[in-house]
N, C-alpha and C positions, 0 to 999 in steps of 0.2 A: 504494500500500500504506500503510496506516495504519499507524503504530510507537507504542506505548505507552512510556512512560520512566518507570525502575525504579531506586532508589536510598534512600541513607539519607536521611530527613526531620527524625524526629524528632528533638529536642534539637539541632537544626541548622540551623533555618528560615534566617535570613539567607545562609549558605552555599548549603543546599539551591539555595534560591531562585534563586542564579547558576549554579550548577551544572546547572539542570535545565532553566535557558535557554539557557545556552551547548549542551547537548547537542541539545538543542529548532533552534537555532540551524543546527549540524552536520548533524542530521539530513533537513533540508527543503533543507539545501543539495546533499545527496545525491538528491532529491528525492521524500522523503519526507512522507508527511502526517503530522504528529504530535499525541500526545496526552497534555499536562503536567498530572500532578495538581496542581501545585503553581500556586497565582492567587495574585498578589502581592500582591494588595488587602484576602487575606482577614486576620480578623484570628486565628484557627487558634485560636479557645478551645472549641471542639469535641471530643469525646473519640475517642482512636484507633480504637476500635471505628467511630462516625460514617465518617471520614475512609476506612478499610478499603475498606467500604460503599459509598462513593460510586467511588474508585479503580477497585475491581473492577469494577463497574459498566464503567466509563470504559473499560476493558482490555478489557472482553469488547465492544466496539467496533470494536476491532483486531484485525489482520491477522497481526502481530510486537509485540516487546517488545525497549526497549534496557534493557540491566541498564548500570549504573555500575559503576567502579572499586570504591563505596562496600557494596556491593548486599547483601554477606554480613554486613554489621553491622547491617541492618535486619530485624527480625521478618518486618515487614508485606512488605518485596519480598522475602525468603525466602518467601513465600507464593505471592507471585505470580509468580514463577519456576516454583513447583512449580506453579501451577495453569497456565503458558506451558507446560509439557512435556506435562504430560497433555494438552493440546488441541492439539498438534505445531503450535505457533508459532513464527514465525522468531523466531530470537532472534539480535539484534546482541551485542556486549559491547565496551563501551569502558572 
């Protein structure tokens, strides 16, 4: 099963970044296939509508979605939570 990972990003990048690897991490140890929006290398001067775009994309690849502790203070994974329930995806929450 493919898992999507769902959390705050913005205004948070270097946190994010350990945050969505450690869950990334957890998840495959479960054994889980996952799929991290978040690539360390980028340098994220893209605008959030872009980033949205490509996410959703990534998500509608998947099977489930894990939402973060963080999930509610994010626009963009308040979206993509609503758009995990209309499509009845599992959904983790750590």
């Amino acid at each position: 099963m493919k898992i999507y990972i769902s959390g705050k990003i913005t205004e948070t990048i270097k946190p994010a970044i350990i945050e969505f690897k450690e869950a990334e991490i957890k998840l495959q140890n479960l054994g889980y296939e996952t799929r991290n929006p978040l690539i360390p290398s980028e340098s994220f001067d893209e605008t959030w509508e872009f980033y949205m775009k490509r996410s959703i994309k990534m998500m509608m690849e998947c099977d489930g979605i894990c939402m973060l502790p963080n999930w509610k203070q994010s626009n963009g994974a308040i979206i993509e939570y609503g758009l995990a329930k209309k499509l009845n995806y599992f959904i983790i929450y750590f």
